[in-house]
Residue, then its C-alpha position, 0 to 999 in steps of 0.5 A: x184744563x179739567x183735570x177732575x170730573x166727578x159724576x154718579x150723582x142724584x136724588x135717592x131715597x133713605x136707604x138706597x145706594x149710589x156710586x160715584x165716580x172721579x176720572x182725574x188726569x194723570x198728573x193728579x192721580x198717578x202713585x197719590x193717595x186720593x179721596x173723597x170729599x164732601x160739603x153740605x149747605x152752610x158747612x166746610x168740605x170734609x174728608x170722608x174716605x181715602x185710598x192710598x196708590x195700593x189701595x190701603x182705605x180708610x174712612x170717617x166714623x159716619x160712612x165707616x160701614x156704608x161706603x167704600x173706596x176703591x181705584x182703578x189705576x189703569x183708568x185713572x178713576x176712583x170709585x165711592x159706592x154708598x149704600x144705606x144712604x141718610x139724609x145727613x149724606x145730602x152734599x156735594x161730593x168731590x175727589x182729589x188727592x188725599x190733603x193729609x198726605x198731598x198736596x190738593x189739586x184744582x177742585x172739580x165741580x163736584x156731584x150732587x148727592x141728594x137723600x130725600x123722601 
């Protein structure tokens, strides 16, 4: 059974934005702080932002400025709008609750994002 699907991903050249999107089901999303997640090639998934169920955000040092989370509670969807994208941003993109504050759901496959030239 999915329970989270991301998607809003692509190629984007230095600079450019996207946004992203995760609709999780219920049971994951209702009343839990969510985030997004991160995984380049060769280095271990890292947090990059979390929303809380009011919508308290908060963010790494090196998308602090350039990204921002938001959540729809009634479509049971969070957002990651990226703007001024570098390569560094080249990864695998994922959602789930918030593991500094819950307990991690199953993984989704996650959305390429790729920053190239």
């Amino acid at each position: 059974q999915v329970q989270v699907v991301e998607s809003g991903g692509g190629l984007v050249q230095p600079g450019g934005s996207l946004r992203l999107s995760c609709v999780a089901s219920i049971s994951i999303f209702r009343r839990y702080p969510m985030a997004w997640y991160r995984q380049a090639p060769g280095k271990e998934r890292e947090l990059i932002a979390g929303i809380t169920s009011d919508g308290s955000t908060n963010y790494v040092n090196s998308v602090t400025g350039r990204f921002t989370i938001s959540r729809d509670n009634a479509k049971n969807t969070v957002y990651l709008q990226m703007n001024s994208l570098k390569h560094e941003d080249t990864a695998v993109y994922y959602c789930n609750r918030d593991r500094r504050v819950s307990l991690l759901a199953s993984w989704g496959r996650g959305t390429q994002v790729t920053v190239s030239s």
